[in-house]
Backbone and ligand atoms as CSV (ligand in chain L), in Angstrom:
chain,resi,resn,atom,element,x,y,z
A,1,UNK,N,N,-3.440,-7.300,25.306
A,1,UNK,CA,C,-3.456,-6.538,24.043
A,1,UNK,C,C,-2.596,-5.288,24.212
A,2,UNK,N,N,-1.406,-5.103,23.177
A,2,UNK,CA,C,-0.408,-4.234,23.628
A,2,UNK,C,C,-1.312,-2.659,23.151
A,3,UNK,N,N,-0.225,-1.593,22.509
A,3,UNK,CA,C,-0.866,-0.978,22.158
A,3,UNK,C,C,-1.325,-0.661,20.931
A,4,UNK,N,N,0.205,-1.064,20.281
A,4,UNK,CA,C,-0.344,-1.360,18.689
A,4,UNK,C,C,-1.131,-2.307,18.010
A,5,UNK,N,N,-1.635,-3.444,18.982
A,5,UNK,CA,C,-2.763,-4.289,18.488
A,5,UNK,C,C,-4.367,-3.853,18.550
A,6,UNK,N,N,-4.222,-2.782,19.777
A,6,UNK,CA,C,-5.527,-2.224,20.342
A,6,UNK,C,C,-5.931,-1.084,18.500
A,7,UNK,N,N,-4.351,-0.256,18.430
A,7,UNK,CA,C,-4.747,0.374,17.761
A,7,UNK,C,C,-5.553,-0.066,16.033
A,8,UNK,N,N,-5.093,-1.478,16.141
A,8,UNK,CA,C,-5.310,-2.173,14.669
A,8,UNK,C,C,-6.591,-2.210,14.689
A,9,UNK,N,N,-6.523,-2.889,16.203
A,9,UNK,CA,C,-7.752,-3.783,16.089
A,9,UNK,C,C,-9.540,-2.534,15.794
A,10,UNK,N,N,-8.650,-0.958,16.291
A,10,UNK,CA,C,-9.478,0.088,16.449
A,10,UNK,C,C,-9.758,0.095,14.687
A,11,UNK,N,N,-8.628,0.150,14.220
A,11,UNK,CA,C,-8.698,0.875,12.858
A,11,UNK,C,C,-9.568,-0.110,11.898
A,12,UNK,N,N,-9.708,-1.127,12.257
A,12,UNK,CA,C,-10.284,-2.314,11.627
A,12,UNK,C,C,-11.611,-2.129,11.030
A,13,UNK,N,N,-12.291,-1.886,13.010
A,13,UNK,CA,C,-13.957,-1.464,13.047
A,13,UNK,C,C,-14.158,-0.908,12.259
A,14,UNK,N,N,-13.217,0.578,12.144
A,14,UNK,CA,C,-13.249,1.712,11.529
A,14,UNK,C,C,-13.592,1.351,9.903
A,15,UNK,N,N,-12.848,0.995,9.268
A,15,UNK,CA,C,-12.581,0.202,7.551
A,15,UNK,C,C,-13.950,-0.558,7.966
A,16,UNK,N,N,-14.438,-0.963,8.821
A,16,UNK,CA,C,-16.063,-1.832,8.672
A,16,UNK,C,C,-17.106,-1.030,8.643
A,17,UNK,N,N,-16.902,-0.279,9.493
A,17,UNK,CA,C,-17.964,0.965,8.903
A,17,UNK,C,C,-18.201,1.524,7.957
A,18,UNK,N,N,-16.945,2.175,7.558
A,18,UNK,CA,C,-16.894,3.049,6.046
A,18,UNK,C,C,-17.320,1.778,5.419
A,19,UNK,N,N,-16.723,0.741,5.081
A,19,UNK,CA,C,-17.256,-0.420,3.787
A,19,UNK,C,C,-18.546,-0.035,3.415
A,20,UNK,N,N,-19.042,-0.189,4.083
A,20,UNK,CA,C,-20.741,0.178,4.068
A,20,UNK,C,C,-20.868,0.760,3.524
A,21,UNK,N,N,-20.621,2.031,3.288
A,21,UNK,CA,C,-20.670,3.009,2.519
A,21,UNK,C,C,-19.439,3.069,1.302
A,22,UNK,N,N,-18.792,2.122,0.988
A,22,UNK,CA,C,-17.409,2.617,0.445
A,22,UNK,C,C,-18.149,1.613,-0.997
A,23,UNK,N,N,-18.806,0.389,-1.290
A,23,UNK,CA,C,-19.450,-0.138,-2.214
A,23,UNK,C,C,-19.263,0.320,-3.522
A,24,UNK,N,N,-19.728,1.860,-3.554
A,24,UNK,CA,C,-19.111,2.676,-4.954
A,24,UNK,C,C,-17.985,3.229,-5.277
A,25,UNK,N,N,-17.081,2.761,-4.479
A,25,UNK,CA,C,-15.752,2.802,-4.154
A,25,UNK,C,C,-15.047,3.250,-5.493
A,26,UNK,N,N,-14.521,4.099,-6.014
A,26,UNK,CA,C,-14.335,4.526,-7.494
A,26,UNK,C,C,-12.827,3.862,-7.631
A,27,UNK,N,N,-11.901,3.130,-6.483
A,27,UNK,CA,C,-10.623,3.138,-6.708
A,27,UNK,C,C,-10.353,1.301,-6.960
A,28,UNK,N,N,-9.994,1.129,-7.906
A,28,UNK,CA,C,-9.876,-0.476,-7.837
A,28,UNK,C,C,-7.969,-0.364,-8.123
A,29,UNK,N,N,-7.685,-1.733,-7.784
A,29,UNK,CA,C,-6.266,-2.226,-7.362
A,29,UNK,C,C,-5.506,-3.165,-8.491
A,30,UNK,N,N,-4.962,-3.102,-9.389
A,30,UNK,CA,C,-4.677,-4.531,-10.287
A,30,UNK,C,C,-3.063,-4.441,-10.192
A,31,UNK,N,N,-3.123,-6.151,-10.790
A,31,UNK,CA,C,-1.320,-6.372,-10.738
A,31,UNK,C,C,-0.711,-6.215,-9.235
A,32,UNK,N,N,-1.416,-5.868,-7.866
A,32,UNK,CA,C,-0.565,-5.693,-7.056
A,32,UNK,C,C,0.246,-7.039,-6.267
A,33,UNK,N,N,1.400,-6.741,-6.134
A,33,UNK,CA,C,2.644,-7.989,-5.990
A,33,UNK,C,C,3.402,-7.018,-4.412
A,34,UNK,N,N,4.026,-8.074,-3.626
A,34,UNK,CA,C,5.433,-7.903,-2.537
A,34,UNK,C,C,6.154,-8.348,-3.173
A,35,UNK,N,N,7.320,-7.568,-3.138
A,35,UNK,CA,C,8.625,-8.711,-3.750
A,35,UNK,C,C,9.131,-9.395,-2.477
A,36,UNK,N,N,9.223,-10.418,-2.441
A,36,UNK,CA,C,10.107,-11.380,-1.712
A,36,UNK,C,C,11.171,-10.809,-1.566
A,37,UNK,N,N,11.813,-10.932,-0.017
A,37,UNK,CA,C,13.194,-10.393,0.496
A,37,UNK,C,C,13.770,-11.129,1.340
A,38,UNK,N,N,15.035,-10.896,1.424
A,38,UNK,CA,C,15.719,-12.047,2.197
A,38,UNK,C,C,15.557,-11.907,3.872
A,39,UNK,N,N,15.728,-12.862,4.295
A,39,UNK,CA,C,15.299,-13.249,5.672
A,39,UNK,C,C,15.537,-11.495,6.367
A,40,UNK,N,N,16.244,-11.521,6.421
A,40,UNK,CA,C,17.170,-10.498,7.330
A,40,UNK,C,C,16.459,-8.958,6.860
A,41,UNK,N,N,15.889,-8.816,5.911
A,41,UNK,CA,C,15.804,-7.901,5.646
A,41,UNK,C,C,14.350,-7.151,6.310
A,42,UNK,N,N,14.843,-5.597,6.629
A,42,UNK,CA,C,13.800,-5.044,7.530
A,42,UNK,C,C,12.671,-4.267,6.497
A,43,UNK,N,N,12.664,-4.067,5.501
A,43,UNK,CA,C,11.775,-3.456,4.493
A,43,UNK,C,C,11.837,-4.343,3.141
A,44,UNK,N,N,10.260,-4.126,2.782
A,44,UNK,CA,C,9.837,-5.073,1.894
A,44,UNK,C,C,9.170,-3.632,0.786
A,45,UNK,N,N,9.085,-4.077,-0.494
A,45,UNK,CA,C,8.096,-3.035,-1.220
A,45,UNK,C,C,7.043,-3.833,-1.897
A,46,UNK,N,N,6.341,-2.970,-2.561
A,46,UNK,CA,C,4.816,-3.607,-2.999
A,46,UNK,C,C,4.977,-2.289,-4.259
A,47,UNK,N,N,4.101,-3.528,-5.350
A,47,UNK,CA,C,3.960,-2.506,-6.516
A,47,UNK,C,C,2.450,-2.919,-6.607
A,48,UNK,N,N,1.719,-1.839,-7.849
A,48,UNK,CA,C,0.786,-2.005,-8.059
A,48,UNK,C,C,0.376,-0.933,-8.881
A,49,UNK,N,N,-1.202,-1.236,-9.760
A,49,UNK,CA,C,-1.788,-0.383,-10.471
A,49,UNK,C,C,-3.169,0.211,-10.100
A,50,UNK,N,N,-2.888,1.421,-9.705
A,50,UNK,CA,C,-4.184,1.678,-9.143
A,50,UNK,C,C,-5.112,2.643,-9.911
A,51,UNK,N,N,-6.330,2.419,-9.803
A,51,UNK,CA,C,-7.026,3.186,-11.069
A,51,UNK,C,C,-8.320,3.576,-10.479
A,52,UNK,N,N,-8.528,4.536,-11.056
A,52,UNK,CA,C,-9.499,5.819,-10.639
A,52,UNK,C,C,-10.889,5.755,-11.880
A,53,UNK,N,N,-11.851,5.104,-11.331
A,53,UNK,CA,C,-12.589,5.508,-12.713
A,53,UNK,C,C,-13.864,5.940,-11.890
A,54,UNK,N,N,-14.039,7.257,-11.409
A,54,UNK,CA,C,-14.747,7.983,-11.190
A,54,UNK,C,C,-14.815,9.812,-11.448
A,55,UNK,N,N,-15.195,10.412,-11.436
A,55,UNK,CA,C,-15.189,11.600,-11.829
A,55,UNK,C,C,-14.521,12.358,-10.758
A,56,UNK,N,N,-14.312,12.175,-9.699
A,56,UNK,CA,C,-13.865,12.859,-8.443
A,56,UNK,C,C,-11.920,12.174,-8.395
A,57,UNK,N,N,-11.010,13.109,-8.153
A,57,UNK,CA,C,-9.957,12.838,-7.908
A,57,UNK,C,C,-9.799,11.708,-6.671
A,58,UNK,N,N,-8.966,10.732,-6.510
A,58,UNK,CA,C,-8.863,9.588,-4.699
A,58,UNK,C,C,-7.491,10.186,-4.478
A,59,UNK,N,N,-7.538,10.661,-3.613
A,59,UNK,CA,C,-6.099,10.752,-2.616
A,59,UNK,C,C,-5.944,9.424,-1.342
A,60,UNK,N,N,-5.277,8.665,-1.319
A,60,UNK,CA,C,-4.814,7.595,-0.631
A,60,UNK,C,C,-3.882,8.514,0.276
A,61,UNK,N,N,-4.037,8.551,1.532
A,61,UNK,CA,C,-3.445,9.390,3.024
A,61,UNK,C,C,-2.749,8.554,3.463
A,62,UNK,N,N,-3.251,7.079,3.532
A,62,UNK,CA,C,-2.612,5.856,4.766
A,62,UNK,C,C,-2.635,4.734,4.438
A,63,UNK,N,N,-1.678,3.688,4.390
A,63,UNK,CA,C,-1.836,2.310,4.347
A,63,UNK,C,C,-1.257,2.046,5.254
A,64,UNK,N,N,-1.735,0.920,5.579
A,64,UNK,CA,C,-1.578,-0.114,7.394
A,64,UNK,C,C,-1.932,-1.676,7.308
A,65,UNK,N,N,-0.805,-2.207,7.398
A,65,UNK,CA,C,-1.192,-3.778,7.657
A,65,UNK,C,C,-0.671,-4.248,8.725
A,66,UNK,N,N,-1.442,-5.397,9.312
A,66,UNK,CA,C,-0.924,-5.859,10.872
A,66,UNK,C,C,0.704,-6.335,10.718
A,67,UNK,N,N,1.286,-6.722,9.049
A,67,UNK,CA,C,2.363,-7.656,9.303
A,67,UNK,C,C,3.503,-6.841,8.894
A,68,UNK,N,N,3.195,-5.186,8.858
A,68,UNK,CA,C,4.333,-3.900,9.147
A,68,UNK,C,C,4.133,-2.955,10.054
A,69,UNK,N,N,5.263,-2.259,10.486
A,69,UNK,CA,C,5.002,-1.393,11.750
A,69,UNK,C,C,5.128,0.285,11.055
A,70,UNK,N,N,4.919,-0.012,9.706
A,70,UNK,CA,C,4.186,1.127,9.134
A,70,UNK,C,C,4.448,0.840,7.815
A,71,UNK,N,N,3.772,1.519,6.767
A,71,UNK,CA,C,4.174,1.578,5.639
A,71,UNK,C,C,4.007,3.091,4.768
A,72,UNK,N,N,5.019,3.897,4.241
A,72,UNK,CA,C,5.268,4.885,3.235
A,72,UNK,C,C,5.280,4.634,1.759
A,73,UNK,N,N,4.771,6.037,1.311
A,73,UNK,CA,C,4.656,6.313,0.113
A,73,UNK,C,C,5.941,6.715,-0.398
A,74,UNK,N,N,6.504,6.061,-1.050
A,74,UNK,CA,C,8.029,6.108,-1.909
A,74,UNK,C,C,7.972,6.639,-3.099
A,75,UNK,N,N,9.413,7.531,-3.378
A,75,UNK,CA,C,9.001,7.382,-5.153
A,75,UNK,C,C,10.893,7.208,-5.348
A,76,UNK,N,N,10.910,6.624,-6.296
A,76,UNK,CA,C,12.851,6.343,-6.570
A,76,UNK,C,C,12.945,7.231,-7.640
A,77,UNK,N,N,14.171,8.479,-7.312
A,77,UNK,CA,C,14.366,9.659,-8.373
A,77,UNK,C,C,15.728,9.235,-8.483
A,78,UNK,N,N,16.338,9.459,-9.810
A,78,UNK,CA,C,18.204,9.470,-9.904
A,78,UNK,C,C,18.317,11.124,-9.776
A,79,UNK,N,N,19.114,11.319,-9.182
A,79,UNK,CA,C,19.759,12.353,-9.099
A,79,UNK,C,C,21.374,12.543,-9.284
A,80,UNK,N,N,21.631,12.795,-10.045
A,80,UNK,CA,C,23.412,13.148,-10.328
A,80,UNK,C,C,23.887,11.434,-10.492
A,81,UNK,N,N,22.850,10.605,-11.379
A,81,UNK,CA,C,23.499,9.444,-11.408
A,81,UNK,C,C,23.108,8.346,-10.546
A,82,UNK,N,N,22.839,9.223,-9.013
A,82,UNK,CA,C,22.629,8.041,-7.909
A,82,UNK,C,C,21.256,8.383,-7.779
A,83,UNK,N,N,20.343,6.974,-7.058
A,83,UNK,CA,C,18.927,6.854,-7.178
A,83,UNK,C,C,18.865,6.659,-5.628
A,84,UNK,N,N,17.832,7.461,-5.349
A,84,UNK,CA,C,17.012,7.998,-3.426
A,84,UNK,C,C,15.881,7.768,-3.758
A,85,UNK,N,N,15.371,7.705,-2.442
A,85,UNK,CA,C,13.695,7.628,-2.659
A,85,UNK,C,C,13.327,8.988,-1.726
A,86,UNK,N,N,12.294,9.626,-2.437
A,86,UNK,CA,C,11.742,10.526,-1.733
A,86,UNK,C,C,9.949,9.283,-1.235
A,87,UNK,N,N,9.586,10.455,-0.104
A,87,UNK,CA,C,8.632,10.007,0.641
A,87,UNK,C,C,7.687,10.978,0.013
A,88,UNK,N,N,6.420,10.540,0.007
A,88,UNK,CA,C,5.553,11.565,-0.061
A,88,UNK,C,C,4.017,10.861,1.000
A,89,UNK,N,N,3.603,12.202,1.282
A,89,UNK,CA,C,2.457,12.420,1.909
A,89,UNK,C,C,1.401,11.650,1.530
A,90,UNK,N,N,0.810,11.650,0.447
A,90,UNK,CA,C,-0.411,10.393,-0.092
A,90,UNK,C,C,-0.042,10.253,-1.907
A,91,UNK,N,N,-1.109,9.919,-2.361
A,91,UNK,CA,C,-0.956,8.794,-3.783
A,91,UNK,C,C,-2.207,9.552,-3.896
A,92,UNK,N,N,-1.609,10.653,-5.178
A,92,UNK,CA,C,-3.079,11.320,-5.762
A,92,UNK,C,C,-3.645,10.534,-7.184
A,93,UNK,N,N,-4.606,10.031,-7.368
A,93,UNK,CA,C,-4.961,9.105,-8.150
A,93,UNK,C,C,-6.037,10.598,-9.518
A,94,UNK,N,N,-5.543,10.685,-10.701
A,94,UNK,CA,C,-7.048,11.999,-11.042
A,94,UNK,C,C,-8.199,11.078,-11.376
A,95,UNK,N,N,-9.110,11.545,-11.812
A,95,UNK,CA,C,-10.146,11.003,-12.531
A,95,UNK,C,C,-10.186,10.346,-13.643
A,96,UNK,N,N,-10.412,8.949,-13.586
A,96,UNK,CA,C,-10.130,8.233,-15.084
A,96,UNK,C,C,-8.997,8.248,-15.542
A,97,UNK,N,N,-7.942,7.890,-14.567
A,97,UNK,CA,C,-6.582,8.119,-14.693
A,97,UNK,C,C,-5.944,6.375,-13.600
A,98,UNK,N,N,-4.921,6.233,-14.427
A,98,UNK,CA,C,-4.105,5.396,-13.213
A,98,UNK,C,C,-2.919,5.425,-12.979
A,99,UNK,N,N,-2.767,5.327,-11.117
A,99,UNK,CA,C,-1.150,5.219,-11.097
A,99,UNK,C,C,-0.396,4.235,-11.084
A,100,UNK,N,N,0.840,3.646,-11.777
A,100,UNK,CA,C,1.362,2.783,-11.399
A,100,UNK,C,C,2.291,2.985,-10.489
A,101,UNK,N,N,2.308,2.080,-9.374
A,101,UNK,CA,C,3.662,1.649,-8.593
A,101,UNK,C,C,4.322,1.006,-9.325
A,102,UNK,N,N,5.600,1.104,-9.732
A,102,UNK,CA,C,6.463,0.046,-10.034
A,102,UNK,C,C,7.991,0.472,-9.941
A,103,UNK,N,N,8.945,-0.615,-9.944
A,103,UNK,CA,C,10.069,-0.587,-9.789
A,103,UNK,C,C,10.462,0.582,-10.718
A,104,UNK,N,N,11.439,1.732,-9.757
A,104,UNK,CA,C,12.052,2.940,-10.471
A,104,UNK,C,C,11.524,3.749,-10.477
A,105,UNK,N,N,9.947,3.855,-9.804
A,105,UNK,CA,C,9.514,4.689,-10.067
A,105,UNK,C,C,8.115,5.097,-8.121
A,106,UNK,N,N,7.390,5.603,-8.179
A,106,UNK,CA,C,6.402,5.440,-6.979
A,106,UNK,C,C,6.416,3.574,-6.155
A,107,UNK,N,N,5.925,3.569,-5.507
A,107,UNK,CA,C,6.081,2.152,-4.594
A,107,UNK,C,C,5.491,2.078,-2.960
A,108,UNK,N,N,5.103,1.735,-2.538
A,108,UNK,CA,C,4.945,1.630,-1.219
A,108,UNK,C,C,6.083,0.913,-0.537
A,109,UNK,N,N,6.571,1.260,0.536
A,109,UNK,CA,C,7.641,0.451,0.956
A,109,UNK,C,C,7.098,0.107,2.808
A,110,UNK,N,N,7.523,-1.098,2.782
A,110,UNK,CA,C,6.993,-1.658,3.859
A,110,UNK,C,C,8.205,-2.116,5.363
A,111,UNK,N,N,7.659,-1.424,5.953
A,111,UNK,CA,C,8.614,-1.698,6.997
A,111,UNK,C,C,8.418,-2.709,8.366
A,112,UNK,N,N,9.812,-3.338,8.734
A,112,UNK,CA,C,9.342,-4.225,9.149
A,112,UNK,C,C,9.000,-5.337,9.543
A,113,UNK,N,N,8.215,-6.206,8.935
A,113,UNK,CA,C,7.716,-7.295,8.612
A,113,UNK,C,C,7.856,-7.924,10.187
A,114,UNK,N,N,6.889,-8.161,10.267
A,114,UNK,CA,C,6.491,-9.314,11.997
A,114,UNK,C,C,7.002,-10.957,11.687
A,115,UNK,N,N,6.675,-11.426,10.258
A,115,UNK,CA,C,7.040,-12.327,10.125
A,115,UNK,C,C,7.839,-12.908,8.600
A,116,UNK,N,N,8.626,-13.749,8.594
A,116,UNK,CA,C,9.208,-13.942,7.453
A,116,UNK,C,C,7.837,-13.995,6.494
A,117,UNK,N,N,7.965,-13.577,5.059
A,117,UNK,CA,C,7.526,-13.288,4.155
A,117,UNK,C,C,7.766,-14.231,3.111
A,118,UNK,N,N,6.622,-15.385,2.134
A,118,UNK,CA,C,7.946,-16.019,0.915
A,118,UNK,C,C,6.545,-16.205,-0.080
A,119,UNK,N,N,7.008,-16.560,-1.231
A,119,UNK,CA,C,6.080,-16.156,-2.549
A,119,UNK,C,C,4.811,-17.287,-2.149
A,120,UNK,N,N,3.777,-16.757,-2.531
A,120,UNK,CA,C,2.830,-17.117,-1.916
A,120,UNK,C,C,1.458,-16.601,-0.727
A,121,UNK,N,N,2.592,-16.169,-0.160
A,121,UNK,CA,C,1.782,-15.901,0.895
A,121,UNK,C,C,0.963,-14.270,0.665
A,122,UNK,N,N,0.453,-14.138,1.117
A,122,UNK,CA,C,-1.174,-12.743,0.920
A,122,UNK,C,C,-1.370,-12.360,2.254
A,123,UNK,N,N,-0.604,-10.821,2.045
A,123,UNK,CA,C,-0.975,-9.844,2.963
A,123,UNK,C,C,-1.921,-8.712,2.806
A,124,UNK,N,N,-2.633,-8.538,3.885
A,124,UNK,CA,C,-3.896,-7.558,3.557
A,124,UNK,C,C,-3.458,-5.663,4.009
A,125,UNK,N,N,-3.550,-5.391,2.628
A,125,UNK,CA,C,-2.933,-3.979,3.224
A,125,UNK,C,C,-4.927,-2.620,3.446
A,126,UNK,N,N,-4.611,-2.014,4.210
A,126,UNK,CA,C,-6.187,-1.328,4.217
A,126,UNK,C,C,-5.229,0.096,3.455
A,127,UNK,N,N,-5.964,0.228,2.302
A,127,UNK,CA,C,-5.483,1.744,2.044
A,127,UNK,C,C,-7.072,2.749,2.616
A,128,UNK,N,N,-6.443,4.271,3.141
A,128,UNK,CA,C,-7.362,5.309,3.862
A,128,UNK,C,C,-6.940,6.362,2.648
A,129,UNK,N,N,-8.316,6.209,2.347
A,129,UNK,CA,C,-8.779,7.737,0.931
A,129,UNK,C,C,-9.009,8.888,2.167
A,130,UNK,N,N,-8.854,10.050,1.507
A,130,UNK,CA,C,-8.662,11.118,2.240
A,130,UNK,C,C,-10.467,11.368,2.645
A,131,UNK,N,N,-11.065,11.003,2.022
A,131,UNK,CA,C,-12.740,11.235,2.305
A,131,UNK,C,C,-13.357,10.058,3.687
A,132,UNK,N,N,-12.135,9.585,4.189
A,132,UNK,CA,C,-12.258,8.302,4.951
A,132,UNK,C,C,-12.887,7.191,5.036
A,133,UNK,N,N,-13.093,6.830,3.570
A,133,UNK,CA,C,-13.605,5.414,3.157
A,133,UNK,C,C,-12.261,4.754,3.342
A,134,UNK,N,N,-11.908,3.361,3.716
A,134,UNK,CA,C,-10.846,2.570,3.792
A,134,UNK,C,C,-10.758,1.700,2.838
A,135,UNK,N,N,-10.324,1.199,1.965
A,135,UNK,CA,C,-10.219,-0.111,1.377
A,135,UNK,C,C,-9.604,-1.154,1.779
A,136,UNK,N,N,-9.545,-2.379,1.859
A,136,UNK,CA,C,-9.293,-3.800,2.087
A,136,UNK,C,C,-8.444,-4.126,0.795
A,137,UNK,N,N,-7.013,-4.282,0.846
A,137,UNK,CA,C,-6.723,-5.098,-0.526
A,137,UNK,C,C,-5.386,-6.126,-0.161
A,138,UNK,N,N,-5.501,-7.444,-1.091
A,138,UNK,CA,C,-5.402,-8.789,-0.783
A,138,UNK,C,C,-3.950,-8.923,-1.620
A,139,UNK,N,N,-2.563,-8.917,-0.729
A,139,UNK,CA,C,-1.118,-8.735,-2.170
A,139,UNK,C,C,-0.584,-9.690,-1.835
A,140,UNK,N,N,-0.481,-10.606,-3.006
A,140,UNK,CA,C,0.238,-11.543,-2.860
A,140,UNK,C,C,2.153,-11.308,-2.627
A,141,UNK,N,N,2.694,-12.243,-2.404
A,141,UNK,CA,C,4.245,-12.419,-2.461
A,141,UNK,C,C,5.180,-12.729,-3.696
A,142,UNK,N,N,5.780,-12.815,-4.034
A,142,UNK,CA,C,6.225,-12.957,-5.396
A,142,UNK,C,C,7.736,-12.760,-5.449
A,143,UNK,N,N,8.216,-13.607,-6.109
A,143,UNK,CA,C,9.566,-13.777,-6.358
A,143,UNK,C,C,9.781,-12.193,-7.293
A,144,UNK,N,N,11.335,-11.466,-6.681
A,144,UNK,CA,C,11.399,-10.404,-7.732
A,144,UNK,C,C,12.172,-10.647,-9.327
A,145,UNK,N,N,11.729,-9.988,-10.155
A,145,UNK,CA,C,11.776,-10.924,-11.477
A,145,UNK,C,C,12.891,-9.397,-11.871
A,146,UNK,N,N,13.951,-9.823,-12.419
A,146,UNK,CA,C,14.801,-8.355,-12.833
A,146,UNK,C,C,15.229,-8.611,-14.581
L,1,CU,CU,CU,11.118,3.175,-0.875
């Protein structure tokens, strides 16, 4: 067991514990998709709608899946015409509010990939709320549709 498997396998327990307690979990996940990328390619993104229906603000700190060697919080800005992605620190969700990821705009971007990726297939990403409940969520693959 190298070291980054030890560390998964740590963070795992971890997301099993909190569950327990995470049940009233105020943050649910919809629409979330990978776009399919070509073989070669070292970063993948993920969109999604995430929604807050509790009275307390969710800040999302961390997402981690075994089949990237990390994944960031993106957002795509044009500037002077040409479009960058800035990084940011976490995904502030308010109360009774939702964010979308989507193309052009916020995104998770995934780096990486251990193994080829193709529509179909369901990767498990754990997102870490800043109160350190973890969530478990299930994203499928998907052809990108333009
Ligand atoms: Cu990005």
């Amino acid at each position: 067991m190298n070291h980054k498997s030890l560390a998964n396998y740590l963070f795992i327990i971890l997301c099993f514990f909190k569950s327990a307690y995470a049940n009233d979990s105020q943050l649910s996940v919809e629409g979330a998709w990978i776009a399919e990328a070509p073989p070669v390619s070292k970063v993948m993104v993920a969109y999604m709608t995430l929604r807050n229906s509790g009275k307390d603000p969710i800040e999302i700190i961390a997402a981690e899946s075994d089949i990237y060697s990390s994944i960031e919080f993106h957002e795509t800005v044009h500037e002077g015409g040409l479009a960058k992605m800035l990084r940011h620190g976490s995904l502030k969700i308010l109360p009774n509010q939702s964010l979308q990821l989507k193309r052009g705009g916020k995104h998770l971007m995934l780096f990486n990939p251990t193994k080829r990726l193709k529509t179909g297939d369901i990767v498990t990403i754990q997102l870490t709320m800043k109160n350190n409940i973890c969530q478990s969520i299930s994203v499928p693959v998907k052809k990108s549709q333009f």
